[in-house]
FILO-650932 format. One record per residue: x, y, z of N, C-alpha, C in turn; chain. Coordinates in Angstrom, 1 decimal. Each point is the difference from the previous one (the first is absolute). Layout:
PT     n_X     n_Y     n_Z    ca_X    ca_Y    ca_Z     c_X     c_Y     c_Z  unit
PT       X       Y       Z       X       Y       Z       X       Y       Z     A
...
This chain:
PT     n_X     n_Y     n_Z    ca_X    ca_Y    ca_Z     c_X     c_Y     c_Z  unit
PT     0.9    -1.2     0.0    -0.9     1.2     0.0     0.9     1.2     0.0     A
PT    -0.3     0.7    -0.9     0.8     1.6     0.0    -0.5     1.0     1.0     A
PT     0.8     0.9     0.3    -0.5     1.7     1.0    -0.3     0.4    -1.1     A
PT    -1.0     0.9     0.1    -0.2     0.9    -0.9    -0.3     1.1     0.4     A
PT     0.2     0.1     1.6     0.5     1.2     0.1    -0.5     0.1     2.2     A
PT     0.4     0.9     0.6     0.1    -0.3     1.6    -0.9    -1.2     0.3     A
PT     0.4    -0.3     0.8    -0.8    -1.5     0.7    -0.7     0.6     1.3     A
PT    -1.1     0.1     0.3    -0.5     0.7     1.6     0.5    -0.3     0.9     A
PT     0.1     0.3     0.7     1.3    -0.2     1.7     1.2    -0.4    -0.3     A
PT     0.6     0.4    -1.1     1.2    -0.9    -0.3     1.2     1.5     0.1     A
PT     0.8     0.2     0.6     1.0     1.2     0.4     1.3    -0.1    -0.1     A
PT     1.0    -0.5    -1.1     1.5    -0.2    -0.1     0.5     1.0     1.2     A
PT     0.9    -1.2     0.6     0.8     0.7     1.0     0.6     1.6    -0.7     A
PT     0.5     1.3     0.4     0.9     0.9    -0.8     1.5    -0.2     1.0     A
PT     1.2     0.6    -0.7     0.8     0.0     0.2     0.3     0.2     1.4     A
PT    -0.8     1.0     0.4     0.4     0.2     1.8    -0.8    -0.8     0.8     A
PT    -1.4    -0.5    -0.5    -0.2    -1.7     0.8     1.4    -0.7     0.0     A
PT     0.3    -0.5    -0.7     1.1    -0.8    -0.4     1.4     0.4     1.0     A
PT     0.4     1.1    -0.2     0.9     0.7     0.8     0.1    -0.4     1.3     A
PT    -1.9     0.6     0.8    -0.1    -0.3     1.0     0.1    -1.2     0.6     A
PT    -0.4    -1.0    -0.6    -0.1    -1.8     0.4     1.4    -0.2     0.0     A
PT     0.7     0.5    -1.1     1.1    -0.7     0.2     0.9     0.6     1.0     A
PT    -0.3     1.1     0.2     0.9     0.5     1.3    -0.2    -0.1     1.4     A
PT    -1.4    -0.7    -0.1    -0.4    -0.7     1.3     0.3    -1.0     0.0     A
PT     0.9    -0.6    -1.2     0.0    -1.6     0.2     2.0    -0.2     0.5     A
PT     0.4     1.5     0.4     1.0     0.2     0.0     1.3     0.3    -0.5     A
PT    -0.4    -0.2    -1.5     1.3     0.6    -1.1     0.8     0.9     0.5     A
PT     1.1    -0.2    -0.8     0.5     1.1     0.0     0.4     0.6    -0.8     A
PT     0.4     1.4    -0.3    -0.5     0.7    -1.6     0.6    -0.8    -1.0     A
PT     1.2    -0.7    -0.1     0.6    -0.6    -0.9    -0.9    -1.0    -0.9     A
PT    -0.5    -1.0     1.7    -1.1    -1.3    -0.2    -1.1     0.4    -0.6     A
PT    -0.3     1.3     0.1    -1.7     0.7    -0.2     0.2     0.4    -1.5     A
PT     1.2     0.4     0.0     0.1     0.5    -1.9    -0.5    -1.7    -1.0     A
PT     0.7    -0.8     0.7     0.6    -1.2    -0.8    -2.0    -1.0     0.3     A
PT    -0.8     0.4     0.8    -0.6    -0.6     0.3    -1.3     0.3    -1.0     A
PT    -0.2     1.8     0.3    -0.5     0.3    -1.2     0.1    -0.4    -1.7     A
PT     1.5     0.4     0.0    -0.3    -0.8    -1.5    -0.3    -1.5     0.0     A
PT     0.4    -1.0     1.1    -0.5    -1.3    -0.1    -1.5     0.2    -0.6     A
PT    -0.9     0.5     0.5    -0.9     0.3     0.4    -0.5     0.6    -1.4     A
PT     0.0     0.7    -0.3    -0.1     0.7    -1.5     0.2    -0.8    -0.9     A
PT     1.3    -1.0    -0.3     0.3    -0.5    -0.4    -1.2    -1.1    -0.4     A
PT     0.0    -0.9     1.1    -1.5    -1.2    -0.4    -1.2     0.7     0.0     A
PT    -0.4     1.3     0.4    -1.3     0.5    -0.7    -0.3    -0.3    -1.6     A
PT     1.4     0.4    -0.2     0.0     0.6    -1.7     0.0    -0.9    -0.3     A
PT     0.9    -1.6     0.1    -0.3    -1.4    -0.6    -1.5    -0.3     0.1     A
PT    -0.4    -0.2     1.4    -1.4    -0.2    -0.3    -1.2     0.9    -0.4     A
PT     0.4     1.3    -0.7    -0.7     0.5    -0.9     0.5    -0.5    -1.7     A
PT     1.1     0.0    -0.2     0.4    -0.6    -0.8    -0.7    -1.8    -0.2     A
PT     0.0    -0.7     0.7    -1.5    -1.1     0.0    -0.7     0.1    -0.5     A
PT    -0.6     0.8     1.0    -1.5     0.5    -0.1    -0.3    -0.5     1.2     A
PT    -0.9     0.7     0.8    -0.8    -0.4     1.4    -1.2    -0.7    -0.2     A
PT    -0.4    -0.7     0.9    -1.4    -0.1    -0.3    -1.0     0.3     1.1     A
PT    -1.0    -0.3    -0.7    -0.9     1.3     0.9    -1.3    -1.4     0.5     A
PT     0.0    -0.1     1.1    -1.0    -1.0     0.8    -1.3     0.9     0.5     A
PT    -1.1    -0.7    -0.2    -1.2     0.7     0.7    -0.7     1.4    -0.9     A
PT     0.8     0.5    -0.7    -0.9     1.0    -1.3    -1.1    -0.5     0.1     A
PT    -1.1     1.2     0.0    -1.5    -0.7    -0.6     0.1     0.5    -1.5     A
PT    -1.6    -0.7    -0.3    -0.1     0.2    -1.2    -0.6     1.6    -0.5     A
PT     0.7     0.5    -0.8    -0.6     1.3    -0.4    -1.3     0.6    -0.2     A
PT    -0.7     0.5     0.2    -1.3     0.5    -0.5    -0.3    -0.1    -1.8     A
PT    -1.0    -0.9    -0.3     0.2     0.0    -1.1     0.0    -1.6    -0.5     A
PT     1.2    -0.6     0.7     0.6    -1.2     0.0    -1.0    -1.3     0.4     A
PT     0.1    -0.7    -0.6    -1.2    -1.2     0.1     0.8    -1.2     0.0     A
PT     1.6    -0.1     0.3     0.8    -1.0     0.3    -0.4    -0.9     1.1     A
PT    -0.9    -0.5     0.8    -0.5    -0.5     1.4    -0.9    -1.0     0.1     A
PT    -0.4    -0.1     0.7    -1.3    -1.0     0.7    -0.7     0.5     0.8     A
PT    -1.0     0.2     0.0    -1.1    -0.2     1.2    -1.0    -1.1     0.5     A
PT     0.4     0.5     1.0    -1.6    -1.3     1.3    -0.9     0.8     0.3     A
PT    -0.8     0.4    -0.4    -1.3     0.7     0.1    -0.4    -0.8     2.0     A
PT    -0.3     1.1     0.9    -0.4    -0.8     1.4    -1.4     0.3    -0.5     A
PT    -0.5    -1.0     0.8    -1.5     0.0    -0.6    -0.8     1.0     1.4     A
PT    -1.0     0.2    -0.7    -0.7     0.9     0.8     0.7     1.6     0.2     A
PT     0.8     0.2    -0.7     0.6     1.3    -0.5    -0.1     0.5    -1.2     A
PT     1.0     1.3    -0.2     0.1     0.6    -1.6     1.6    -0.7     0.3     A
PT     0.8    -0.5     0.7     1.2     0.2     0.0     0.8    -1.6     0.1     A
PT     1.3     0.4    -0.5     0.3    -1.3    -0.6     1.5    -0.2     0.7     A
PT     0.5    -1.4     0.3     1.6     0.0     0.4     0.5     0.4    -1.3     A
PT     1.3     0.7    -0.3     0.6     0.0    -1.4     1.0    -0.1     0.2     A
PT     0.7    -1.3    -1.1     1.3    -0.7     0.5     0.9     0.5    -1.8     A
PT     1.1     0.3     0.2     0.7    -0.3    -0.8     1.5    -0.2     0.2     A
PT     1.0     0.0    -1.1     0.8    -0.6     0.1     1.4     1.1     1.3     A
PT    -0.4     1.1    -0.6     1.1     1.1     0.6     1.5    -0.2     0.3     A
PT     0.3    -1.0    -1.0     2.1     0.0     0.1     0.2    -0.9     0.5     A
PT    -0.6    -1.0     0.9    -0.1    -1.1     1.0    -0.2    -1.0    -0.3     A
PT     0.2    -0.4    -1.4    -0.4    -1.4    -0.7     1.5    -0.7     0.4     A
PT     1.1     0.5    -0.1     1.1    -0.4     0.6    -0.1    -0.8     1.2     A
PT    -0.3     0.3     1.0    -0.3     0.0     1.2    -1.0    -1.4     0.4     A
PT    -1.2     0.5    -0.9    -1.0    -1.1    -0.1    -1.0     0.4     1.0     A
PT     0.0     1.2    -0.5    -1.3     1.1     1.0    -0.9     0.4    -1.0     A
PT    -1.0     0.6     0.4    -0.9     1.1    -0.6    -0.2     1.2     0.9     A
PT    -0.6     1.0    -0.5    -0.3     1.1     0.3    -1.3     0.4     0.4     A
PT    -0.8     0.5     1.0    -1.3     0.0    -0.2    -0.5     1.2     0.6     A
PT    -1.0     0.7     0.3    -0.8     0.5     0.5    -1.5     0.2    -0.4     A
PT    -0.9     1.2     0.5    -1.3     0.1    -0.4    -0.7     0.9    -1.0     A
PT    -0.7    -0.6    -0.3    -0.2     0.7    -1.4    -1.6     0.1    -0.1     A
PT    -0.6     1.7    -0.4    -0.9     0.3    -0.4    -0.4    -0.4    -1.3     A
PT    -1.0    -0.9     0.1    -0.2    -0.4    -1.5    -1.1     1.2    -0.8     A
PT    -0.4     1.0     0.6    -1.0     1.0    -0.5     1.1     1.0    -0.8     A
PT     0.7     0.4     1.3     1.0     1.0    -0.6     1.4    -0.4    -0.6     A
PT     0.2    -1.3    -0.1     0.8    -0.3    -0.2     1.4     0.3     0.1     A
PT     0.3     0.2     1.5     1.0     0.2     0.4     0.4    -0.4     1.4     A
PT     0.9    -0.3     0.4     0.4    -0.3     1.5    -0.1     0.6     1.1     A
PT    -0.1    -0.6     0.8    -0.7     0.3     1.3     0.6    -0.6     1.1     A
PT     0.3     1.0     1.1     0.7    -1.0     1.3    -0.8    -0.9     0.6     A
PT     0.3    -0.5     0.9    -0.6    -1.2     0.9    -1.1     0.9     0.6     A
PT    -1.4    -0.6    -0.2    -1.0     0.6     0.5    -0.1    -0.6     1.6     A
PT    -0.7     1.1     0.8    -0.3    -0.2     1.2     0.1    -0.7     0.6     A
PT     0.1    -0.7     1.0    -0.5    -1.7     0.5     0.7    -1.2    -1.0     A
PT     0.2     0.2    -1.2     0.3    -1.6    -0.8     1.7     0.3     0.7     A
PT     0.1    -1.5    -0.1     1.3    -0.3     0.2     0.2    -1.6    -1.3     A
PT     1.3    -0.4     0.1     0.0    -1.0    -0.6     1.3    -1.0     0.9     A
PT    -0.7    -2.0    -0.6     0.7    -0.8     1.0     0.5    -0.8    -0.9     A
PT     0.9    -0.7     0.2     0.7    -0.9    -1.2    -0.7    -1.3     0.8     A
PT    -0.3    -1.0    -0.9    -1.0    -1.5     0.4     1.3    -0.6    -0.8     A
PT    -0.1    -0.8     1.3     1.1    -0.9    -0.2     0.2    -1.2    -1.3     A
PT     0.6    -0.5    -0.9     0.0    -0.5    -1.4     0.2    -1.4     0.9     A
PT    -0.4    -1.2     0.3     0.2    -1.1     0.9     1.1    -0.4    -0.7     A
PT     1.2    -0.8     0.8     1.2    -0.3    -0.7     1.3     0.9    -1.1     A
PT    -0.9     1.2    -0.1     1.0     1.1    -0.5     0.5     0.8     0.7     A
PT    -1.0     0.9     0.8     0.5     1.0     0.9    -0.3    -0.3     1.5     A
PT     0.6     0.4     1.1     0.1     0.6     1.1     0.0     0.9     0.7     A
PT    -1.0     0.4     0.3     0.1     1.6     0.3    -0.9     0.3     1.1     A
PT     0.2     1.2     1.0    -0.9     0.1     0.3    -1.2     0.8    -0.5     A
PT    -1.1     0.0     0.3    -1.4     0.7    -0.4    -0.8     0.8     1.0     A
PT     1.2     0.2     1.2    -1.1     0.5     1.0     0.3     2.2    -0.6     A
PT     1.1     0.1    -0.8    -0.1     1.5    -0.6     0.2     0.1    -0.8     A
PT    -0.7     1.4    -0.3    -0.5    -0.1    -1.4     1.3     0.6    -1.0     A
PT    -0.3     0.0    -1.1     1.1     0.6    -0.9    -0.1     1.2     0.1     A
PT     1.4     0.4     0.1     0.2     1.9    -0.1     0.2     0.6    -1.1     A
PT     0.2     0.6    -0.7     0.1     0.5    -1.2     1.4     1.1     0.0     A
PT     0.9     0.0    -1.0     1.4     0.3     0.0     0.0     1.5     0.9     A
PT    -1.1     0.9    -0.4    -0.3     1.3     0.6     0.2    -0.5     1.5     A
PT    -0.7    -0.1     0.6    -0.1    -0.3     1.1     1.3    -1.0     0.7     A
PT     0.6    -0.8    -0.9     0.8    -0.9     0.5     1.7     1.3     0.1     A
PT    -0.5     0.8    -0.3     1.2     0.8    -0.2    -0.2     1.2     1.1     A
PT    -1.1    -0.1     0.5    -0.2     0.7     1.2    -1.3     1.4    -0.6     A
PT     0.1     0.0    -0.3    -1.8     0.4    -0.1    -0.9     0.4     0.1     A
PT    -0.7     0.8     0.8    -1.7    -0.3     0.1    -0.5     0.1    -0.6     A
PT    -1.5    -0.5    -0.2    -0.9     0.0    -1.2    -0.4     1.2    -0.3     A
PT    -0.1     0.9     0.7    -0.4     1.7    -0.3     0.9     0.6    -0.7     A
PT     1.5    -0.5     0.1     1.3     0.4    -0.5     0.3    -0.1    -1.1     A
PT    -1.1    -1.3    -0.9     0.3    -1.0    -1.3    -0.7     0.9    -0.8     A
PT     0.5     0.5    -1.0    -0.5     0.5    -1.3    -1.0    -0.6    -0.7     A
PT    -1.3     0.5    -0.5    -1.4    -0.6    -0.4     0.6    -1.2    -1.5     A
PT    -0.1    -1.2     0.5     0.5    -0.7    -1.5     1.2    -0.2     0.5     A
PT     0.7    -0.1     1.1     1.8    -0.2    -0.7     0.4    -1.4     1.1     A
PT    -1.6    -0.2     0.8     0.6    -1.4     0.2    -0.2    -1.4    -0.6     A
PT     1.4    -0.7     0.4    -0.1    -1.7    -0.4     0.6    -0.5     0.8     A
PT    -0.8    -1.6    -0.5     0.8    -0.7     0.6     1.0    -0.9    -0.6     A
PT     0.5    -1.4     1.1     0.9    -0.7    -1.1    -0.1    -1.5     0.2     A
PT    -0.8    -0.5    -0.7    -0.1    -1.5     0.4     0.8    -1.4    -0.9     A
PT     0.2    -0.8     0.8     0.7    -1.6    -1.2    -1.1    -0.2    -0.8     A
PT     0.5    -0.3    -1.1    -0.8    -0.6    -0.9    -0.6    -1.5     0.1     A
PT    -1.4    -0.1    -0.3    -0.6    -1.2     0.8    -0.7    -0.3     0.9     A
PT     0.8     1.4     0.8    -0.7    -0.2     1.5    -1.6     0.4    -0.1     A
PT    -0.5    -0.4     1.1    -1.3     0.4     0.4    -0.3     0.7     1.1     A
PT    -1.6     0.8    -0.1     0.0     1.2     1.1    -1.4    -0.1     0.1     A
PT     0.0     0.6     1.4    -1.8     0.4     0.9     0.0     1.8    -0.3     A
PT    -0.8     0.2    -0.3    -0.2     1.6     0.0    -1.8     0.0     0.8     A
PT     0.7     1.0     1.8    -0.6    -0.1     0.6    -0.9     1.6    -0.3     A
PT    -0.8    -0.5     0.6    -0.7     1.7    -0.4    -1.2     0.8     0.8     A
PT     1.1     0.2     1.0    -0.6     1.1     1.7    -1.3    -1.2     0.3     A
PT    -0.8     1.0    -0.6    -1.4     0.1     1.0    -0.9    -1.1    -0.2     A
PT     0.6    -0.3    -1.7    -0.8    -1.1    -0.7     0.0    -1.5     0.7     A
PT    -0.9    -0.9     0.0     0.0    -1.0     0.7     1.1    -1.0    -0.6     A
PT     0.8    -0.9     1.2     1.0    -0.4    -0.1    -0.4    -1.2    -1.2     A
PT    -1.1    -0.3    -0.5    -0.6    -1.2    -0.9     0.1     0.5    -1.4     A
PT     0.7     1.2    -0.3    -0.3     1.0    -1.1     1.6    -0.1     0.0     A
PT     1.2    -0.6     0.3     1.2     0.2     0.0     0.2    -0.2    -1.2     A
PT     1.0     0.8    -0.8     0.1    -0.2    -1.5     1.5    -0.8    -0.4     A
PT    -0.4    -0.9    -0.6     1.4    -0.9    -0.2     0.5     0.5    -1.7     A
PT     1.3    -0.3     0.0     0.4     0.2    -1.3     1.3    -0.6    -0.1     A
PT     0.3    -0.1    -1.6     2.0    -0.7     0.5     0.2     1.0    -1.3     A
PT     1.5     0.1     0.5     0.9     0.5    -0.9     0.0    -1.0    -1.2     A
PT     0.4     0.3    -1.6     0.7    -1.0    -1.0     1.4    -0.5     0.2     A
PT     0.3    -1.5    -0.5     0.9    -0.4     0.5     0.5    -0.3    -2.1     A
PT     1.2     1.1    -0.1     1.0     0.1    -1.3     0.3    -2.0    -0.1     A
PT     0.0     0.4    -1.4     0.7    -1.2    -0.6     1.6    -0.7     0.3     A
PT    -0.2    -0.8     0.4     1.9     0.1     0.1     0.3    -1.3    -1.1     A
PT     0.7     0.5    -1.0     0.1    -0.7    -1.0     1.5    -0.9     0.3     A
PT     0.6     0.1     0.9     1.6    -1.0     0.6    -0.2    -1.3     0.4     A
PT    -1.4     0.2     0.2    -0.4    -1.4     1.2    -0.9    -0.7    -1.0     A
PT     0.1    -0.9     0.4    -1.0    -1.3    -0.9    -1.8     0.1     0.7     A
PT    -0.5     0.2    -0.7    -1.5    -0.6     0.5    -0.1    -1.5    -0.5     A
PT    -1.0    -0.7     0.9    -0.7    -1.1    -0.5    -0.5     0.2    -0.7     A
PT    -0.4    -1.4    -0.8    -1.0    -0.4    -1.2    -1.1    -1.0     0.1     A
PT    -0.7     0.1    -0.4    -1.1    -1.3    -0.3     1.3    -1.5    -0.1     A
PT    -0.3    -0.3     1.0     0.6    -1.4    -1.0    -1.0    -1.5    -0.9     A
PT     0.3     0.1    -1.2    -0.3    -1.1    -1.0     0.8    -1.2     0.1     A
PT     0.1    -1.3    -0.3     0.7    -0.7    -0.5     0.4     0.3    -1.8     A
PT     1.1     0.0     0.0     1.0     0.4    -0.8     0.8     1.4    -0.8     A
PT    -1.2     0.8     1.1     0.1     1.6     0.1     1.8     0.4     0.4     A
PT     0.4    -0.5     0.7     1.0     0.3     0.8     1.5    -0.8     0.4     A
């Protein structure tokens, strides 16, 4: 995935950040010259790369994704890939399907990972936080639309919802990517094989 231009909350250290860490970390001016350019030095390689960029949503406009429509709403989980295919994640948050556009975590819902029997172990007694929040946070704090979350692919989830009766819990699973290295089974025939 390319920048195409600032990333929200995202702040490059400037030179006198840099200065200062490093002279709390006790240099001394010789070490601090030689450290900086260390330092400058592997920036520029890994701009020279290329960086990659995890968690980007999708643009306005953009219809690269998936939705889970929750029932009994206008509003939908919306998962897509966001740089994290690597990984073997997805990207998700909530999505107005009227206005078509994203929307934080409404009131009361929370969401729980249900356990995959024989895959995962996890606990389920809390719920998932979303990167905003997991970065310290508050929900008043989060810009309208700019949360997500970040889940494994495959997994499965409860989306609880406040006030609504616990019999109304909304299940859903993430998609689980193809992995083309590994063998799947076959039907087996006699003389198929």
């Amino acid at each position: 995935m390319s920048l195409d231009g600032p990333v929200a909350g995202f702040f490059p250290e400037t030179d006198e950040d840099l200065a200062k860490r490093f002279r709390s970390q006790g240099y001394s001016e010789q070490d601090f010259q030689r450290a900086m350019q260390d330092h400058n030095s592997r920036c520029n390689e890994m701009v020279q790369r290329g960086i990659m960029v995890v968690g980007q949503k999708p643009k306005q406009g953009d219809t690269n994704f998936s939705v889970i429509p929750i029932p009994g709403t206008r509003l939908a989980i919306r998962i897509w890939d966001g740089g994290a295919d690597a990984f073997r994640l997805y990207m998700m948050d909530f999505f107005d399907l009227d206005e078509r556009t994203a929307i934080n975590c409404p009131p009361g819902y929370s969401i729980y990972m249900v356990p995959t029997p024989g895959t995962t172990d996890v606990s389920t007694n809390y719920p998932l936080y979303s990167w905003e929040t997991e970065f310290g946070n508050r929900p008043e704090d989060i810009l309208p639309g700019e949360e997500k979350f970040c889940v494994p692919e495959g997994s499965r989830w409860r989306l609880v919802r406040g006030k609504v009766p616990q019999s109304s819990d909304f299940f859903f699973c993430i998609p689980l990517r193809s992995v083309s290295k590994f063998a799947s089974p076959v039907p087996f025939h006699p003389g198929s094989v």
